[in-house]
PDB file of N, CA, C and O in Angstrom, chain B, residues numbered from 101:
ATOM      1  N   UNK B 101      31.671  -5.815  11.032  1.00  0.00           N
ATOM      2  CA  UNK B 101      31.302  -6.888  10.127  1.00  0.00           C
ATOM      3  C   UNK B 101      30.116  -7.670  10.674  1.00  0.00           C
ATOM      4  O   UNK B 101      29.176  -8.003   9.954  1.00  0.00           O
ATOM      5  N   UNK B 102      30.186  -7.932  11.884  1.00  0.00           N
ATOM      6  CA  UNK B 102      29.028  -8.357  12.334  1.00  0.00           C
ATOM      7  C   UNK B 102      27.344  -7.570  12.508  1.00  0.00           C
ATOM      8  O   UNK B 102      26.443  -7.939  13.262  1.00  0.00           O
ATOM      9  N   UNK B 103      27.334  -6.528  11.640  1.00  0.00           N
ATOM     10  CA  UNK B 103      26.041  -6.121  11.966  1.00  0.00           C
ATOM     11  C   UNK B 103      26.174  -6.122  10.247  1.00  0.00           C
ATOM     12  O   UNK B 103      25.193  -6.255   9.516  1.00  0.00           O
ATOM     13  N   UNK B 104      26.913  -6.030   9.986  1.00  0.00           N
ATOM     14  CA  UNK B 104      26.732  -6.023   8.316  1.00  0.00           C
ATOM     15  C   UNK B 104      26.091  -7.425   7.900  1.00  0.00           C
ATOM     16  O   UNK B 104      25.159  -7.542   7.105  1.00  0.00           O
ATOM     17  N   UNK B 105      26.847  -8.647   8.675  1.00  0.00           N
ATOM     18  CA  UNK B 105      26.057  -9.894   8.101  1.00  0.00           C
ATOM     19  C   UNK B 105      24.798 -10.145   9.097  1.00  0.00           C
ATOM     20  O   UNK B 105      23.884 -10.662   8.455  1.00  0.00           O
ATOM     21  N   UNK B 106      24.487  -9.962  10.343  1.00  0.00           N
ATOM     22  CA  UNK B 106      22.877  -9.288  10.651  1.00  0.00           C
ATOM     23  C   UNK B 106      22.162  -9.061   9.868  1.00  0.00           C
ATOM     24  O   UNK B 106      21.278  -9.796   9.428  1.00  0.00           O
ATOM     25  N   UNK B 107      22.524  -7.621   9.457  1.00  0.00           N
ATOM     26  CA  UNK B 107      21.723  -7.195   8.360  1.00  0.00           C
ATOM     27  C   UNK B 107      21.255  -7.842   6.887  1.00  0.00           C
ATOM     28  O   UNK B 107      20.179  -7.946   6.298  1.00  0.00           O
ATOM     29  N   UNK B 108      22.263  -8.117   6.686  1.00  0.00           N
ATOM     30  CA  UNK B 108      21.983  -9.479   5.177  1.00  0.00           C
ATOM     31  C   UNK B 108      21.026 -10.300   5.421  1.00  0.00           C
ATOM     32  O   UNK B 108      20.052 -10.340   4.669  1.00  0.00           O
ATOM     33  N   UNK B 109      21.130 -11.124   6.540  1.00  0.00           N
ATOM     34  CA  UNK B 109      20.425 -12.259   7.012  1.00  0.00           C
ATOM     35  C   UNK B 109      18.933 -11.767   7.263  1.00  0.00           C
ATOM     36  O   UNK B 109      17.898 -12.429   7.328  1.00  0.00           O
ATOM     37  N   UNK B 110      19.119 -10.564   7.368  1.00  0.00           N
ATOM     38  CA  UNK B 110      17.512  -9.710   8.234  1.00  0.00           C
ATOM     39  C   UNK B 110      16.860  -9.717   6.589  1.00  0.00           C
ATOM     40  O   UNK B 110      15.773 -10.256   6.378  1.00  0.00           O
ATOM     41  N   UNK B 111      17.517  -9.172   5.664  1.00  0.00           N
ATOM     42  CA  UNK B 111      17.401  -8.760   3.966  1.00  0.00           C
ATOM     43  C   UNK B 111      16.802  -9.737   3.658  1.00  0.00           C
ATOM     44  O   UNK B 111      15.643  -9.573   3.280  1.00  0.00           O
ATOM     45  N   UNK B 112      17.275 -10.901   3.697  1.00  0.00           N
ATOM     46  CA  UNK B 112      17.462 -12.050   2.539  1.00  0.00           C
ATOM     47  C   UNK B 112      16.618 -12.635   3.093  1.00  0.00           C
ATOM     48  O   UNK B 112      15.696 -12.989   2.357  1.00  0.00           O
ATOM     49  N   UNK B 113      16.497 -13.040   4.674  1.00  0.00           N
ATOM     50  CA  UNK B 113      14.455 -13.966   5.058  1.00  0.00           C
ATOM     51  C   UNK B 113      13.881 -12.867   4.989  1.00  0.00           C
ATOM     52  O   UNK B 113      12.702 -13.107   4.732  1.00  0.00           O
ATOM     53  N   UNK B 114      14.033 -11.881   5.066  1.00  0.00           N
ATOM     54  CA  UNK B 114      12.890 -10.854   5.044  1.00  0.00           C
ATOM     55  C   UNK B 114      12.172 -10.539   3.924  1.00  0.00           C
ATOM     56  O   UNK B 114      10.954 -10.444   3.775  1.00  0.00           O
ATOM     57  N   UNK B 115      13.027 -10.397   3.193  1.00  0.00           N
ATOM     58  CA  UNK B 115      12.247 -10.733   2.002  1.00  0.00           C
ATOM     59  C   UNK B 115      11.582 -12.024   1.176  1.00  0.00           C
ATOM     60  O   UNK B 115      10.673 -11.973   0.347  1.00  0.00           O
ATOM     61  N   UNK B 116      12.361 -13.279   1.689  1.00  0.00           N
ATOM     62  CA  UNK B 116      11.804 -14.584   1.431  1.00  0.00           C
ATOM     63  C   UNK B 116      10.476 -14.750   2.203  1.00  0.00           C
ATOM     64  O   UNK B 116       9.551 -15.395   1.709  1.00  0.00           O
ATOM     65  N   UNK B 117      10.382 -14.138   3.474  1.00  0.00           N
ATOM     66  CA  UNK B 117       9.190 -14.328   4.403  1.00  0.00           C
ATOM     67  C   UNK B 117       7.874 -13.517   3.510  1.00  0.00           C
ATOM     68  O   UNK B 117       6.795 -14.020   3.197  1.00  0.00           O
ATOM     69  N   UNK B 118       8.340 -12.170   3.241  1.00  0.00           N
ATOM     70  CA  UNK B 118       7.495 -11.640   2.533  1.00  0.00           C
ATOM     71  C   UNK B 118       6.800 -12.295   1.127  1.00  0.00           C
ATOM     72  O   UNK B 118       5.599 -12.177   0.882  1.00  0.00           O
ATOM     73  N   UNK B 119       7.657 -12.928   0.342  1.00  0.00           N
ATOM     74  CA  UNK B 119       7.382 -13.323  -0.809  1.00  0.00           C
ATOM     75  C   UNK B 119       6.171 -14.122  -0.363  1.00  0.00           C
ATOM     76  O   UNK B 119       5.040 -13.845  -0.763  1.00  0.00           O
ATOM     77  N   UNK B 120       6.511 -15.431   0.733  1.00  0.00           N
ATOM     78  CA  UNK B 120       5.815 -16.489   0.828  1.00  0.00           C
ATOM     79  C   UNK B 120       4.260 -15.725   1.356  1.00  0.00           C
ATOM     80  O   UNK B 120       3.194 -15.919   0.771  1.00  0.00           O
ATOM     81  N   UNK B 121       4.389 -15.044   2.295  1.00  0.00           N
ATOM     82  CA  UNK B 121       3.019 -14.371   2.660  1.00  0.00           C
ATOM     83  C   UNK B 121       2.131 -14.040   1.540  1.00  0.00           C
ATOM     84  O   UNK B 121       0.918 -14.229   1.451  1.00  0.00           O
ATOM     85  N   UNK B 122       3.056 -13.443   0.588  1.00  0.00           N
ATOM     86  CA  UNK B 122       2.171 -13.000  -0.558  1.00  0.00           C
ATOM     87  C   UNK B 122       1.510 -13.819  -1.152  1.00  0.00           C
ATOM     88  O   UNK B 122       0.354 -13.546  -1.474  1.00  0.00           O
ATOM     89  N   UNK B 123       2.170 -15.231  -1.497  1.00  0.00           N
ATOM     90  CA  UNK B 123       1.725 -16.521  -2.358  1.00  0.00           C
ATOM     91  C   UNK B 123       0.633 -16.687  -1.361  1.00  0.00           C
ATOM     92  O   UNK B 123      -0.521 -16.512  -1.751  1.00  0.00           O
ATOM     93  N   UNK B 124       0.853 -16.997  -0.154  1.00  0.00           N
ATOM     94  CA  UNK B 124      -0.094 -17.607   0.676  1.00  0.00           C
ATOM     95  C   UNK B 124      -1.477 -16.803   0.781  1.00  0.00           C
ATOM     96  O   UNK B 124      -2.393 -17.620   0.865  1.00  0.00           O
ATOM     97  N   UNK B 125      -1.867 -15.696   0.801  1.00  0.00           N
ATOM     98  CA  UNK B 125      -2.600 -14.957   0.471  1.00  0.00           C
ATOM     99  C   UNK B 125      -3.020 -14.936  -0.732  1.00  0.00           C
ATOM    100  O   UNK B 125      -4.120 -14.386  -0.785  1.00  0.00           O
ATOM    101  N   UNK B 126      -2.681 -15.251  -1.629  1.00  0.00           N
ATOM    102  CA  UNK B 126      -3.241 -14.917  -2.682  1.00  0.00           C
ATOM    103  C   UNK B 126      -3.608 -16.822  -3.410  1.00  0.00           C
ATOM    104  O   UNK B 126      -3.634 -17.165  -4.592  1.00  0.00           O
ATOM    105  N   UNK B 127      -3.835 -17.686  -2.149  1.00  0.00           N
ATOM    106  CA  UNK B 127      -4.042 -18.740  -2.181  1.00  0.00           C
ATOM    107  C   UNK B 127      -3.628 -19.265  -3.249  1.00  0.00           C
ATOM    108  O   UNK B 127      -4.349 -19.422  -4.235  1.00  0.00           O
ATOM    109  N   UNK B 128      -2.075 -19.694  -3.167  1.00  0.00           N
ATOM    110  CA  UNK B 128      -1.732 -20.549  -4.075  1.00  0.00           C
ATOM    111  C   UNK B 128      -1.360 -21.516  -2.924  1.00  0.00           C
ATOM    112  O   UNK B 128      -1.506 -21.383  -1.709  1.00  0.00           O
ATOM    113  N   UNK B 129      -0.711 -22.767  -3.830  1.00  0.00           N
ATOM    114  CA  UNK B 129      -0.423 -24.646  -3.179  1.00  0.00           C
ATOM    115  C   UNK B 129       0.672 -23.707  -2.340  1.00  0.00           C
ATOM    116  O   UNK B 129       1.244 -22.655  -2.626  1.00  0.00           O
ATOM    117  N   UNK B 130       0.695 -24.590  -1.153  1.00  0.00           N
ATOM    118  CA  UNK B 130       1.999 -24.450   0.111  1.00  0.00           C
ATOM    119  C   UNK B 130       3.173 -24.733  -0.869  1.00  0.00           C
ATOM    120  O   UNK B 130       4.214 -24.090  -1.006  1.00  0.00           O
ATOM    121  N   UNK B 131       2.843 -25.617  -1.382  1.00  0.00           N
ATOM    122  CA  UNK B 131       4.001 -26.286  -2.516  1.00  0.00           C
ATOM    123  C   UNK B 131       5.187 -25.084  -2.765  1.00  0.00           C
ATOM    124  O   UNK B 131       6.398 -24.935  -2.602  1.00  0.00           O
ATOM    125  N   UNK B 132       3.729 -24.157  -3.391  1.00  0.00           N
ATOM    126  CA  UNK B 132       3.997 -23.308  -4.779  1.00  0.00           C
ATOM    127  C   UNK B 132       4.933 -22.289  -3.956  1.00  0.00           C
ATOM    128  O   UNK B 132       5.947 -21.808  -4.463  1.00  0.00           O
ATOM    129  N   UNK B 133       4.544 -22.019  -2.743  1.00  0.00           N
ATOM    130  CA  UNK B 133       5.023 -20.766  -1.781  1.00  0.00           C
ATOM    131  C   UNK B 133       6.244 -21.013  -1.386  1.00  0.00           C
ATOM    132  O   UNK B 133       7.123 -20.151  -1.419  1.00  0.00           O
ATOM    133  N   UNK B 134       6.461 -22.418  -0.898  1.00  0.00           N
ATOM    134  CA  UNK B 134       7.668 -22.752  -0.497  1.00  0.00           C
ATOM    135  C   UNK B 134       9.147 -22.574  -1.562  1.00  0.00           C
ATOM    136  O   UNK B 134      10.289 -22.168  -1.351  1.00  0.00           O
ATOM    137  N   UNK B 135       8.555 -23.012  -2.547  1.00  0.00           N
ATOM    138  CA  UNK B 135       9.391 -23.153  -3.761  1.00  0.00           C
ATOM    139  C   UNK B 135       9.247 -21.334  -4.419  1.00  0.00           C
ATOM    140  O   UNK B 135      10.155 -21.087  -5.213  1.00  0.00           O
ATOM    141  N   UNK B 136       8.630 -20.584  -4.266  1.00  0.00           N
ATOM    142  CA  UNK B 136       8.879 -19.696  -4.687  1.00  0.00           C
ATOM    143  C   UNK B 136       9.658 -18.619  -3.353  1.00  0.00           C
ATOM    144  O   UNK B 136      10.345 -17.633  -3.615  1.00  0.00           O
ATOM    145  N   UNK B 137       9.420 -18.983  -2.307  1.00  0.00           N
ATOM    146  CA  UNK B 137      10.290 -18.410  -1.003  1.00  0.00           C
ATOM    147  C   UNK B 137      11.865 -18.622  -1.830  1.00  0.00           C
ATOM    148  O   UNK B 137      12.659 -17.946  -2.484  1.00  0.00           O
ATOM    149  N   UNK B 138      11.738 -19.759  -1.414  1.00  0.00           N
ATOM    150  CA  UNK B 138      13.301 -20.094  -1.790  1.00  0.00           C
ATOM    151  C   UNK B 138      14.113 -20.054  -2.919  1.00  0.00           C
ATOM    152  O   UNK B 138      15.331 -20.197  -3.025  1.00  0.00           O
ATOM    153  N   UNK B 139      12.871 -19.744  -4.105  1.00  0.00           N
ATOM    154  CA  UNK B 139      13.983 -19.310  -5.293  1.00  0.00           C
ATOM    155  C   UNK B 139      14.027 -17.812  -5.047  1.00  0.00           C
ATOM    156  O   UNK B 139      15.098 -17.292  -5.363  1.00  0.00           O
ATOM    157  N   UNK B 140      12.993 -16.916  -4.497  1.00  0.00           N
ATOM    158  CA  UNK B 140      13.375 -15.639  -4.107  1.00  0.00           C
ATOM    159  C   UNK B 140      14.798 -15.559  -3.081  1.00  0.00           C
ATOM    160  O   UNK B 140      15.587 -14.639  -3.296  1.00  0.00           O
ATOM    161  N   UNK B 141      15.113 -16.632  -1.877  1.00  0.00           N
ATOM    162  CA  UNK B 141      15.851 -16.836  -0.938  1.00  0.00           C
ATOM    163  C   UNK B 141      17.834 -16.806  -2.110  1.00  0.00           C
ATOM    164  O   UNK B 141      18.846 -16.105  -2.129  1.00  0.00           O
ATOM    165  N   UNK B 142      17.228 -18.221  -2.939  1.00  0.00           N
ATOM    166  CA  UNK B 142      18.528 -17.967  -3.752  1.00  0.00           C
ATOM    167  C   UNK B 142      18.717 -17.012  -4.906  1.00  0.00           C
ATOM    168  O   UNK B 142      19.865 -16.732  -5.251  1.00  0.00           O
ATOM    169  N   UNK B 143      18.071 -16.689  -5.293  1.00  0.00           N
ATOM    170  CA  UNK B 143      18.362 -15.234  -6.187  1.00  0.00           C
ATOM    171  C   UNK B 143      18.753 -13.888  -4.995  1.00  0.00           C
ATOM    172  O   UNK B 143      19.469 -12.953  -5.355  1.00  0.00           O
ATOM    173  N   UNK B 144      18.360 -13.937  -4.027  1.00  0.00           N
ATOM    174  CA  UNK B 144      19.042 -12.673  -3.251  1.00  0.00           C
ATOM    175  C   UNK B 144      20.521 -13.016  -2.914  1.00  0.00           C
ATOM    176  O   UNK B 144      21.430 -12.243  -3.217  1.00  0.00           O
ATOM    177  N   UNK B 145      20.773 -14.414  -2.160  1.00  0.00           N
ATOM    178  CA  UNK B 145      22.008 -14.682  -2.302  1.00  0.00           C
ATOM    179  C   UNK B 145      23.067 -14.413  -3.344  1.00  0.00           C
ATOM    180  O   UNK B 145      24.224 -14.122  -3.040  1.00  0.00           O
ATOM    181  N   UNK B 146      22.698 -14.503  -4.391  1.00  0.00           N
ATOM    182  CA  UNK B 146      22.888 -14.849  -5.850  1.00  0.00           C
ATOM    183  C   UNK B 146      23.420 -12.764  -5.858  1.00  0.00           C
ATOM    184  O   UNK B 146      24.511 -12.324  -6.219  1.00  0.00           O
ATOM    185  N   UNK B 147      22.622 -12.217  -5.517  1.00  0.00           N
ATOM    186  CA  UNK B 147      22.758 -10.815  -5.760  1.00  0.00           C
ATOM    187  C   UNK B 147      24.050 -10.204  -4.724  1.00  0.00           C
ATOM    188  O   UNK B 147      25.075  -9.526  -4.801  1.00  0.00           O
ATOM    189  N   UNK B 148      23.384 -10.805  -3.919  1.00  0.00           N
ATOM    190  CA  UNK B 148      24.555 -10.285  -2.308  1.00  0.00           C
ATOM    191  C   UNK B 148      25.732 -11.059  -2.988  1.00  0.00           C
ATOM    192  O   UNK B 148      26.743 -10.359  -3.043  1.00  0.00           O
ATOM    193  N   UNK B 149      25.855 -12.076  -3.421  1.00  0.00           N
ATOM    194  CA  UNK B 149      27.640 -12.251  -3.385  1.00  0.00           C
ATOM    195  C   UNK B 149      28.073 -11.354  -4.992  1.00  0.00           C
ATOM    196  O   UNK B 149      29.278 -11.210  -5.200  1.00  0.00           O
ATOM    197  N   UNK B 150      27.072 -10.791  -6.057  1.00  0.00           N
ATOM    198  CA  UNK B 150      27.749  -9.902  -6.967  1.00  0.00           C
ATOM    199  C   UNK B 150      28.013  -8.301  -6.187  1.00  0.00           C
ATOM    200  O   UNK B 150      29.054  -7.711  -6.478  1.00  0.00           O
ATOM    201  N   UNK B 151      27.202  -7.763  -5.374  1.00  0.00           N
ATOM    202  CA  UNK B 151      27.380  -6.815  -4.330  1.00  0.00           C
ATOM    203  C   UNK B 151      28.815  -6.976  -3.592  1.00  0.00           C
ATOM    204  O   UNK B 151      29.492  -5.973  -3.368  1.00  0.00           O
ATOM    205  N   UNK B 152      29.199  -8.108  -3.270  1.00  0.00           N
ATOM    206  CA  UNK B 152      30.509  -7.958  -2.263  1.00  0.00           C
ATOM    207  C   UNK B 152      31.210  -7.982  -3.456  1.00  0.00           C
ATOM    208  O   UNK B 152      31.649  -6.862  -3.714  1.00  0.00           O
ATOM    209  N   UNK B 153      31.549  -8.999  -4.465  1.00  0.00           N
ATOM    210  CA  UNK B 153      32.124  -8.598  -5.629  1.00  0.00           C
ATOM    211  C   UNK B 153      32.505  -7.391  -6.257  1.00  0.00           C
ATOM    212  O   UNK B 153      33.671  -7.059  -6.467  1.00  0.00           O
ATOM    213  N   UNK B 154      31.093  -6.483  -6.669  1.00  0.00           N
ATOM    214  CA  UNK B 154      31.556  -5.439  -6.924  1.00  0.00           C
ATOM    215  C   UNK B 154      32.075  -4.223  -5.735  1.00  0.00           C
ATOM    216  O   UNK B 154      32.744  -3.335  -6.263  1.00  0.00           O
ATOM    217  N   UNK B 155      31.938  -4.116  -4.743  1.00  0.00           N
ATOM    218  CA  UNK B 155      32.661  -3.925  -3.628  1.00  0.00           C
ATOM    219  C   UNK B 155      33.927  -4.042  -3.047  1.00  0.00           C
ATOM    220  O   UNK B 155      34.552  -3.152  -2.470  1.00  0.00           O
ATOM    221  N   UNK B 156      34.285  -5.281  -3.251  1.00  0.00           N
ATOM    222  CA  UNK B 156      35.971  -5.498  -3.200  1.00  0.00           C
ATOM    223  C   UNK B 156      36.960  -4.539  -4.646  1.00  0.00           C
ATOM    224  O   UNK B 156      38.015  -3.904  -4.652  1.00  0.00           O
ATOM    225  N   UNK B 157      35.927  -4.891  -5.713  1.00  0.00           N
ATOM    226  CA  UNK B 157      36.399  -4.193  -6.900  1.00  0.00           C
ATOM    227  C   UNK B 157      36.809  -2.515  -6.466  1.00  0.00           C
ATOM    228  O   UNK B 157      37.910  -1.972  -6.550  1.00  0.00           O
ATOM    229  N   UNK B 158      35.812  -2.078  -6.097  1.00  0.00           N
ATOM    230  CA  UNK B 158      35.283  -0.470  -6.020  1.00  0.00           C
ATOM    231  C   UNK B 158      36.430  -0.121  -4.842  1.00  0.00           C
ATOM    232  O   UNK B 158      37.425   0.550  -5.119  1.00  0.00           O
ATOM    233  N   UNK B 159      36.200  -0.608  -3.612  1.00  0.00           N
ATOM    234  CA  UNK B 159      36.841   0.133  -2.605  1.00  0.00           C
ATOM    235  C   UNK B 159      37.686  -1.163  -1.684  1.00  0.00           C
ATOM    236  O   UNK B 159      38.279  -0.903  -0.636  1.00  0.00           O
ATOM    237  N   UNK B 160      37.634  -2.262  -2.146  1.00  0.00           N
ATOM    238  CA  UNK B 160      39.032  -2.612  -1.879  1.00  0.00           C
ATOM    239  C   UNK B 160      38.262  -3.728  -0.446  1.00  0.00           C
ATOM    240  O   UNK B 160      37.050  -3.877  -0.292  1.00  0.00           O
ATOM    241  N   UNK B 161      39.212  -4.289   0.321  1.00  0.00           N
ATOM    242  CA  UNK B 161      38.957  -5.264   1.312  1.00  0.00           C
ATOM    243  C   UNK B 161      38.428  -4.339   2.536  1.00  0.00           C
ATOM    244  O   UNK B 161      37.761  -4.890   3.412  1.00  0.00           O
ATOM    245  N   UNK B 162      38.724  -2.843   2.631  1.00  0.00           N
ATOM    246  CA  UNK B 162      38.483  -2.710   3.883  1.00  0.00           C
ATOM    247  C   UNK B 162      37.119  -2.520   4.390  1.00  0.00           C
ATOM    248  O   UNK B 162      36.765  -2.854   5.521  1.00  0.00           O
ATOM    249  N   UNK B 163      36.534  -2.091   3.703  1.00  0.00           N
ATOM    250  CA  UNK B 163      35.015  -1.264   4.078  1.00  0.00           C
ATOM    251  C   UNK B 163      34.013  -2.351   3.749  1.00  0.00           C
ATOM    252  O   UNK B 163      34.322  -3.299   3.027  1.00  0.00           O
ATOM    253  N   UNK B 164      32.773  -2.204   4.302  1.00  0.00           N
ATOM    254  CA  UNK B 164      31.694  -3.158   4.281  1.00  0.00           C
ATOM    255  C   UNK B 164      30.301  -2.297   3.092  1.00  0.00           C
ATOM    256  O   UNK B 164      29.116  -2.630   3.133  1.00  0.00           O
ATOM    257  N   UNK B 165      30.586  -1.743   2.613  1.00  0.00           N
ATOM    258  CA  UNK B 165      29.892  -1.068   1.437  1.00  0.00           C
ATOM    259  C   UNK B 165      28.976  -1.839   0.698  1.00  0.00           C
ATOM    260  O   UNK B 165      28.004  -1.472   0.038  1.00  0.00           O
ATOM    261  N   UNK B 166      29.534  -3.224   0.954  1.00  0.00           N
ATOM    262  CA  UNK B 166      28.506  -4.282   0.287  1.00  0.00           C
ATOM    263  C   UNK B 166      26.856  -4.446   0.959  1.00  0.00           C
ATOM    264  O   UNK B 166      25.875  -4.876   0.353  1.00  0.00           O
ATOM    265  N   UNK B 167      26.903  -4.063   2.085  1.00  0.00           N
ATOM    266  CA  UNK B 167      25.704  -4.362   2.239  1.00  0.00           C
ATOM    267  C   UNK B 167      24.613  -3.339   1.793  1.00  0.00           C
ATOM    268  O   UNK B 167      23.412  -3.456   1.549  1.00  0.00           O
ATOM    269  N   UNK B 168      25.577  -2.183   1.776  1.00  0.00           N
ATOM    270  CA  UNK B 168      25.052  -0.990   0.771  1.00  0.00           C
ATOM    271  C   UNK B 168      24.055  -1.629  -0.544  1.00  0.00           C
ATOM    272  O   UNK B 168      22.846  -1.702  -0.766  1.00  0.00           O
ATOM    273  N   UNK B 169      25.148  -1.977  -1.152  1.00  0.00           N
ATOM    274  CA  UNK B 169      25.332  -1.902  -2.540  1.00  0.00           C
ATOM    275  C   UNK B 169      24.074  -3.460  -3.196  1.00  0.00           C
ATOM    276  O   UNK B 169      23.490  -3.640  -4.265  1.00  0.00           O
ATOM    277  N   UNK B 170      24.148  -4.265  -1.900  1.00  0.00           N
ATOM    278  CA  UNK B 170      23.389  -5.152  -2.024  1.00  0.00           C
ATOM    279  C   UNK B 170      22.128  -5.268  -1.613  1.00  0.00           C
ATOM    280  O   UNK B 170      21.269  -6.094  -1.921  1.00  0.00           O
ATOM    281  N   UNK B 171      22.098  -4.224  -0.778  1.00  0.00           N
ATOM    282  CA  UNK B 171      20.450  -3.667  -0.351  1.00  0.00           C
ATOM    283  C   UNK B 171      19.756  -2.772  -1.517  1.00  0.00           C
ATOM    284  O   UNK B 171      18.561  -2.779  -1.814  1.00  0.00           O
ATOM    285  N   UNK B 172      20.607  -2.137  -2.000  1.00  0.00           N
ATOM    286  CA  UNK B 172      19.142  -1.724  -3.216  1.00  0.00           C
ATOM    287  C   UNK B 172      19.415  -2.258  -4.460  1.00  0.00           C
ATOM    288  O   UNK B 172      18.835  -1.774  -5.432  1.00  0.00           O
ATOM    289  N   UNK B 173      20.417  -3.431  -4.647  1.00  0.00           N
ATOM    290  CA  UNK B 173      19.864  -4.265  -5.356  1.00  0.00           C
ATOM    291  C   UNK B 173      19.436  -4.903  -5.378  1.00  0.00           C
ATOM    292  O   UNK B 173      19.221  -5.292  -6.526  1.00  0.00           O
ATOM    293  N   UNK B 174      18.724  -5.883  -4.082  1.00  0.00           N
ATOM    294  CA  UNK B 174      17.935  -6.753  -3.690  1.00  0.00           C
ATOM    295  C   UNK B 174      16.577  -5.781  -3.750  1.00  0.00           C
ATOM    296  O   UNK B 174      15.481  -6.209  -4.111  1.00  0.00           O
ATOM    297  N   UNK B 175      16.808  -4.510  -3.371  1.00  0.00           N
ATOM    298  CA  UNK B 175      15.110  -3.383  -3.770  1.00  0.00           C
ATOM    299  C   UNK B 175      14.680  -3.491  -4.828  1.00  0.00           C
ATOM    300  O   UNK B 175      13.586  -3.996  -5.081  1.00  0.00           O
ATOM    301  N   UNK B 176      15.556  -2.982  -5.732  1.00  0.00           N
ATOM    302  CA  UNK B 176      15.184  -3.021  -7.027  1.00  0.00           C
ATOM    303  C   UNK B 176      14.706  -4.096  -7.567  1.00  0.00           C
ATOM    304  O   UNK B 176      13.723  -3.997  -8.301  1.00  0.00           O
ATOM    305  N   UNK B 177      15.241  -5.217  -7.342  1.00  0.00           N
ATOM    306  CA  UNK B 177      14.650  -6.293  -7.886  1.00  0.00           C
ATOM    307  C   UNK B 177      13.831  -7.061  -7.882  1.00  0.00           C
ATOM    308  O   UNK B 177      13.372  -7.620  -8.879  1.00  0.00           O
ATOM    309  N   UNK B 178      13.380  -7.285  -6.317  1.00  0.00           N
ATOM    310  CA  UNK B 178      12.431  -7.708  -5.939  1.00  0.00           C
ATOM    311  C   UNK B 178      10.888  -6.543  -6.200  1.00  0.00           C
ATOM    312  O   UNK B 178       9.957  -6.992  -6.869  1.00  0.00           O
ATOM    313  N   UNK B 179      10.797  -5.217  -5.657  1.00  0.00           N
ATOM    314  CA  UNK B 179      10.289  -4.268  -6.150  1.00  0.00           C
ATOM    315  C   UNK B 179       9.750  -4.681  -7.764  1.00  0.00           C
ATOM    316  O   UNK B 179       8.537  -4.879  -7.831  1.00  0.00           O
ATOM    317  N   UNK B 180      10.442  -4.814  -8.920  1.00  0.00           N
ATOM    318  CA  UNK B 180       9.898  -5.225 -10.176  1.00  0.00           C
ATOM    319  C   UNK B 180       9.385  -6.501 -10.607  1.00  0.00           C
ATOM    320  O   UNK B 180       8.641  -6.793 -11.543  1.00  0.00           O
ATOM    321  N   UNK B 181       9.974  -7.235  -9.674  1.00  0.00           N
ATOM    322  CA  UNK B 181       9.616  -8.775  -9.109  1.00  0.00           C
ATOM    323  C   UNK B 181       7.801  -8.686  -8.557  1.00  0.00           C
ATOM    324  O   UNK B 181       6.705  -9.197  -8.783  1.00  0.00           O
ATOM    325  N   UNK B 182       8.381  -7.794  -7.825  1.00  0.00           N
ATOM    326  CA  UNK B 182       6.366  -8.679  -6.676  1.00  0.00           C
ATOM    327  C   UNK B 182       5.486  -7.650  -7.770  1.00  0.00           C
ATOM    328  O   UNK B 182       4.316  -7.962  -7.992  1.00  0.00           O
ATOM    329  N   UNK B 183       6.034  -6.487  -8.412  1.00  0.00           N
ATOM    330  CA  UNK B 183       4.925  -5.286  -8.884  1.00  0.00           C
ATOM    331  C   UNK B 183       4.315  -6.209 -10.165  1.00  0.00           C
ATOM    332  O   UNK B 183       3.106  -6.216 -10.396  1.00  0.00           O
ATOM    333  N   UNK B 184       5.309  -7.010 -10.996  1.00  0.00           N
ATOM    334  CA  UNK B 184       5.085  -7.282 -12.286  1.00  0.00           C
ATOM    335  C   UNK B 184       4.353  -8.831 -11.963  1.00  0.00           C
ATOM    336  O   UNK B 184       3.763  -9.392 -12.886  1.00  0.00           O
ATOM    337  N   UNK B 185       4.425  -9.428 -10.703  1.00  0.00           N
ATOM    338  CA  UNK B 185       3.624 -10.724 -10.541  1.00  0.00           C
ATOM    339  C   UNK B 185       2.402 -10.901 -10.614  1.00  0.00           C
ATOM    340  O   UNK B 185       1.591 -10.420  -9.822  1.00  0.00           O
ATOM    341  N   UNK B 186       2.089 -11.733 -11.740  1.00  0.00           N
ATOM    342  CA  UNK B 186       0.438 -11.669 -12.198  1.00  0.00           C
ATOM    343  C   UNK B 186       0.228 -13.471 -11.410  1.00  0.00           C
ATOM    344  O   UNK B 186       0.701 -14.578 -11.672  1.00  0.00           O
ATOM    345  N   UNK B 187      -0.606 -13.000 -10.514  1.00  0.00           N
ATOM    346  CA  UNK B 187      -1.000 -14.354  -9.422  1.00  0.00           C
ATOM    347  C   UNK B 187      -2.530 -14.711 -10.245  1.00  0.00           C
ATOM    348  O   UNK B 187      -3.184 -13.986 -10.996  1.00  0.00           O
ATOM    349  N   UNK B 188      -2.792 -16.097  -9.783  1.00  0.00           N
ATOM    350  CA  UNK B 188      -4.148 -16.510 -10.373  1.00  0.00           C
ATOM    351  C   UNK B 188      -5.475 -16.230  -9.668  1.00  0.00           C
ATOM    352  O   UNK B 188      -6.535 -16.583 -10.186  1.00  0.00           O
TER     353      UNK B 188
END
């Protein structure tokens, strides 16, 4: 369990870190970066706890499958997320 929530934690800034780089590069307000880090930050959360959800459903309390299941849905989404972002 402990490398499973590692790993989440590695997921979820890792991809918030990424988001913000992108804003910042593509010179928008610190403002704008911060606030878009962190709604990227809570929408992954937001994903990871329907992942353990559907996980407990699927295979029950024992197995850690969630981080599975919550890693390529945090791909997928973000993936259609940064591809479809039209920056100024």
């Amino acid at each position: 369990m402990e490398a499973a929530g590692f790993l989440m934690l590695i997921t979820l800034f890792g991809v918030s870190i990424y988001d913000f780089n992108i804003l910042k590069k593509s010179k928008v307000k610190i403002s704008k970066c911060f606030s878009g880090a962190f709604f990227t930050l809570f929408i992954n959360i937001v994903i990871f706890i329907i992942a353990m959800a559907l996980e407990q459903v699927i295979y029950g309390y024992t197995k850690d499958h969630w981080v599975i299941i919550g890693m390529i849905l945090i791909g997928a989404f973000n993936y259609f997320r940064f591809k479809g972002r039209k920056l100024r």
